[in-house]
C-alpha positions in Angstrom: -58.7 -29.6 -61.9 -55.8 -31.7 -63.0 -54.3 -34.8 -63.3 -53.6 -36.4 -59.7 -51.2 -39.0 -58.9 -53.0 -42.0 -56.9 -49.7 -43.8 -57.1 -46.9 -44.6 -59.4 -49.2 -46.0 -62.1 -52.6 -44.6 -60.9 -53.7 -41.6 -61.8 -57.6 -39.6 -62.1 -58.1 -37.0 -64.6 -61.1 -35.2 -64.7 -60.7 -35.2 -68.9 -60.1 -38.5 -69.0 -63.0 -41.4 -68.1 -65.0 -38.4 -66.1 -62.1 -38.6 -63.5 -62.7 -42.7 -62.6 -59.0 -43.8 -61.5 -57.0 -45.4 -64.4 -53.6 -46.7 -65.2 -51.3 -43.6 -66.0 -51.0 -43.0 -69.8 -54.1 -45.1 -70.8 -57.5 -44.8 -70.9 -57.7 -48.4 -68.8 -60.1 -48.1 -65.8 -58.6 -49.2 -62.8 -61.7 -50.6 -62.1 -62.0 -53.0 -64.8 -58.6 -54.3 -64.2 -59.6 -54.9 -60.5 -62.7 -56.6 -61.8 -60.4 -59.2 -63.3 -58.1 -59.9 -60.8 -61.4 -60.8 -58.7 -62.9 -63.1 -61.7 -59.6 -65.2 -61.2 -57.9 -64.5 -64.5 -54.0 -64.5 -64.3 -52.4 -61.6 -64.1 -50.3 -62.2 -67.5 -53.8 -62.6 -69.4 -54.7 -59.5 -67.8 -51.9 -57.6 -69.1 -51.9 -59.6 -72.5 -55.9 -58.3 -72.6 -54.8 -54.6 -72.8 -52.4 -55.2 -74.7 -49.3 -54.7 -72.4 -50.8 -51.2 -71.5 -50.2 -52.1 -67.9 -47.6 -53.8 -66.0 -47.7 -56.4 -63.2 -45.9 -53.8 -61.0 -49.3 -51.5 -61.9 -51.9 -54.4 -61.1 -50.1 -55.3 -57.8 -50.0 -51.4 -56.8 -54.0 -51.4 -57.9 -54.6 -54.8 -55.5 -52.7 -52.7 -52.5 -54.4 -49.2 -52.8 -57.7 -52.0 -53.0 -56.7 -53.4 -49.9 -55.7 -50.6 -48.2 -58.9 -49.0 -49.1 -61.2 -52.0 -47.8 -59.1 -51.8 -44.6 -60.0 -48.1 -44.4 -64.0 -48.8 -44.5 -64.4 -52.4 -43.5 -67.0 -50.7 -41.4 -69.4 -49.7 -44.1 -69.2 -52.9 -45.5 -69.7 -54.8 -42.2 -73.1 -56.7 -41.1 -74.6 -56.8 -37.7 -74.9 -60.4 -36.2 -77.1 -61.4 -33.5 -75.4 -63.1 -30.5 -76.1 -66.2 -29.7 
């Protein structure tokens, strides 16, 4: 297998992080970066944290592919409710 292209900045790799998604040119899980956009911290931290491995343009396409992803399978994560 090879590298794939998730989006501009998103890639997987099946040599790099066993294949997990991660920001093209690092070894930054897409994941963890996800993780901190949902703990509140500020995107500028975020990109401070790695260093300025990763762009705002990079987070914001992660938060769409996110979105666009939940969208996809709001199903699975749906409950049953009783009627009232």
């Amino acid at each position: 297998m090879r590298t794939k292209l998730v989006g501009r900045y998103i890639v997987t790799d099946p040599e790099i992080c066993h294949g997990k998604p991660t920001f093209r040119g690092t070894r930054i899980l897409v994941a963890d970066v996800l993780e901190q956009v949902a703990d509140g911290m500020a995107w500028e931290t975020i990109i401070e944290e790695w260093r300025n491995s990763i762009s705002y343009e990079a987070i914001a396409e992660a938060v769409r592919l996110s979105r666009h992803a939940f969208l996809d399978n709001v199903d699975k994560y749906t409950l049953e409710t009783l009627s009232a």
